[in-house]
Every structure is written in C-alpha cells, then in structure tokens.
C-alpha positions in Angstrom: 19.9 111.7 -18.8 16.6 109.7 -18.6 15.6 108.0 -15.0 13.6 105.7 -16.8 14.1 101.6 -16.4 14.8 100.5 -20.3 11.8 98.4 -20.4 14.0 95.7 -21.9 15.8 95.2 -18.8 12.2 95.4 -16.9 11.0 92.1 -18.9 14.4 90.2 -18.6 14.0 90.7 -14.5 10.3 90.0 -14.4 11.0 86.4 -16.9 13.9 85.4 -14.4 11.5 86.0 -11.8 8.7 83.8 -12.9 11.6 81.2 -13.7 12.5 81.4 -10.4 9.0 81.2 -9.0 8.1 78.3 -11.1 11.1 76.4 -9.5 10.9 77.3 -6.2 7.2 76.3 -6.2 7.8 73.0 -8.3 10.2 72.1 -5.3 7.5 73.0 -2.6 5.0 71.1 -4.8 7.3 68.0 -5.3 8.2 68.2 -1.0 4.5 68.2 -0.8 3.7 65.2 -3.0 6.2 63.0 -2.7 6.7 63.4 1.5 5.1 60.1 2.7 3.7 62.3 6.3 0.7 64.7 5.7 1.5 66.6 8.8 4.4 68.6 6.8 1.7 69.9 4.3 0.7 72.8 6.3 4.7 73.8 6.7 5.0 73.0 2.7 1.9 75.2 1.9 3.2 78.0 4.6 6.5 78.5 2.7 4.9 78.3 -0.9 2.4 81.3 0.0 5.7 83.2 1.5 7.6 82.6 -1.8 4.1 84.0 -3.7 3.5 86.6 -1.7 7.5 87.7 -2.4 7.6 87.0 -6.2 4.5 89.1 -6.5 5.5 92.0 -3.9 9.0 92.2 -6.3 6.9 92.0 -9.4 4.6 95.2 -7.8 8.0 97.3 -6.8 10.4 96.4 -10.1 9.2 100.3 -11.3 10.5 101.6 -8.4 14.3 100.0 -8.2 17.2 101.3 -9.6 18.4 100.3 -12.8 21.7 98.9 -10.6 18.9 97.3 -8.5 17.4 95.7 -11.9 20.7 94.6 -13.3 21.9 92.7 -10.7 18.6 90.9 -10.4 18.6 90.4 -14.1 22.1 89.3 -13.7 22.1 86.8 -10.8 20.1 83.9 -10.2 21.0 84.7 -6.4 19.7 88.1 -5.9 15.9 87.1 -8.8 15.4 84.4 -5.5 16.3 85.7 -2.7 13.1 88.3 -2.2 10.9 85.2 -3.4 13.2 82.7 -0.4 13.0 85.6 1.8 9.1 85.9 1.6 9.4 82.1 2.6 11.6 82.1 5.8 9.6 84.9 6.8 6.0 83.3 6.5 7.8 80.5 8.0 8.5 82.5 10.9 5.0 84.2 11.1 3.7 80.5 11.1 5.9 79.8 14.2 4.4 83.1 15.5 1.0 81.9 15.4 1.8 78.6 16.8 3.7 80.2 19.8 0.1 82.3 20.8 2.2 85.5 20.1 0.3 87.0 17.4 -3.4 85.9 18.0 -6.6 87.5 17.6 -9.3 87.4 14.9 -8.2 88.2 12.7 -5.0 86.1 12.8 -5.3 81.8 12.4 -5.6 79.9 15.7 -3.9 75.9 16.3 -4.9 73.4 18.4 -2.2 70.5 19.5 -3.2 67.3 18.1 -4.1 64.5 20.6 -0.8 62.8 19.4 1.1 66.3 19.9 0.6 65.2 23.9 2.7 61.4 23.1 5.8 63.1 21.5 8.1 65.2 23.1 11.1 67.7 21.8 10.6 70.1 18.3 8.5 67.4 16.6 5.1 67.9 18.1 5.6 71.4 16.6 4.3 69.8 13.3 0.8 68.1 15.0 -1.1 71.3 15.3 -4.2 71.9 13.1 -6.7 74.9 12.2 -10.2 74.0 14.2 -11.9 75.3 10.3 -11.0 76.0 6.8 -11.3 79.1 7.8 -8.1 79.1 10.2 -6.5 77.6 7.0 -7.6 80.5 4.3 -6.2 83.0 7.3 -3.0 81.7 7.9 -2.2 80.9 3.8 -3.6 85.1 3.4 -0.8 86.1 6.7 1.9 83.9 4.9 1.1 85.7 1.9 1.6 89.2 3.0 4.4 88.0 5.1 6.2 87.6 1.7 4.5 90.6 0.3 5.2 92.9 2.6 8.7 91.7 4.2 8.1 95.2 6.6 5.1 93.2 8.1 7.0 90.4 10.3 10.1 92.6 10.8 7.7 95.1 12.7 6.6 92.2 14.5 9.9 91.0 15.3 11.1 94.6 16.6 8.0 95.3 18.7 8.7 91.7 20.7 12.6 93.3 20.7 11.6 96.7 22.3 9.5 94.5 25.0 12.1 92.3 25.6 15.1 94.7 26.3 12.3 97.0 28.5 11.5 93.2 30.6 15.3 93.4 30.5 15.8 96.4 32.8 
C-alpha cells in the first residue's frame, strides 16, 4: 500500500483553500472599505495578513498530512478555514502583544497612543495607536504574517509569558 496523497485529492484541498482565502479576504477587504472610521484599518489589515500567512503555511504543509487529514479538509468548509481563521486570531493576538509593550524590540513594530487615545477611556483607545514610520507598518504586517504561518510562533510566546506567570505565582 502506497503512502502517497492521490494528487487528485491534493488539488481539490488546495482549490477549497484558495476559495476560502478569496472569501475570507473579500470580507476583510469589504470591512475595510466600507467601515466609515480609518482607525480599524490597521486591525482589518492585521487579521488579513494572519489569514495569508495561514492559507499559505497550509498550502506549504498539504504534502505532509495524512490523507484522513486531506479528506476532511477537502470535505468540510469548516476544517479548509479554520487554519486560514486561525492564522487571523493569532496575528490578532500578536498585534495586542505589540500594543501591550510585551514583545518589543527591533526587530518587532513599535505604537505610539494617539493624542486622542489620552480623551477616551475603556477598550476603545486600544484602536488610536499608530506606527511612528512605514516601516513599523511593513514590520508588524511581516509578524502578522508569520503569526499565521507559523501558528508555533505566538503559542511559544503565549507559553513563555505562562511559565513566568505561574513562577511570579509562587
């Protein structure tokens, strides 16, 4: 018995993939045009790279899933977007990262609060940050991109600030 993916089955996955990434982008796209407030741009653009970075970091490991794996993406409209959605939440979460100061450095974007940010209290001023350069733009739209790449990348993140918070614990 051969372990090799009929490449059938290999094209019907990668199609409902691109499907999938052409809707989930045309509904990121449409948020982005059509809401009146530019401030939610940056979140729209954030969540667009995530769902890239997962469609393509699927597309790169498709040779390497069973063929169980392969059906049951090829099979369910669920399980072709969820590695694309997942990319999303996490570059989402990588965004709030960056925002929070927790992940900074070089090579990582850095936000300055808006002058308005100062005028509005509670979650909303979370949206009045910008990069100080396009540069802290191109950064954070590459780390959103891996984030959905490379789903490892933010869960490693998430567990190292885990193991320091049960050690502050103790």
């Amino acid at each position: 018995m051969s372990n090799e993916v009929p490449s059938n089955l290999l094209i019907s996955v990668s199609h409902r993939l691109f499907i999938a990434l052409t809707v989930l982008f045309s509904i990121a796209l449409a948020t982005a045009i059509f809401t009146p407030d530019s401030r939610y741009i940056v979140l729209v653009v954030v969540i667009a790279s995530g769902l890239i970075g997962g469609f393509v970091g699927l597309q790169r490991r498709l040779r390497e899933l069973t063929i169980k794996d392969l059906e049951l993406i090829s099979n369910s409209w669920v399980y072709t977007c969820l590695s694309p959605l997942v990319g999303g939440i996490l570059a989402l979460l990588l965004y709030v990262l960056f925002l929070s100061g927790l992940v900074s450095g070089d090579l990582f974007p850095h936000f300055i609060a808006d002058e308005k940010a100062e005028n509005i209290s509670g979650f909303a001023s979370i949206f009045l940050q910008y990069g100080s350069s396009y540069k802290e733009y191109a950064k954070l739209i590459f780390w959103c991109f891996i984030a959905g790449f490379s789903e490892r990348f933010v869960t490693d993140v998430i567990s190292r600030f885990e193991g320091v918070a049960v050690k502050s614990l103790n």
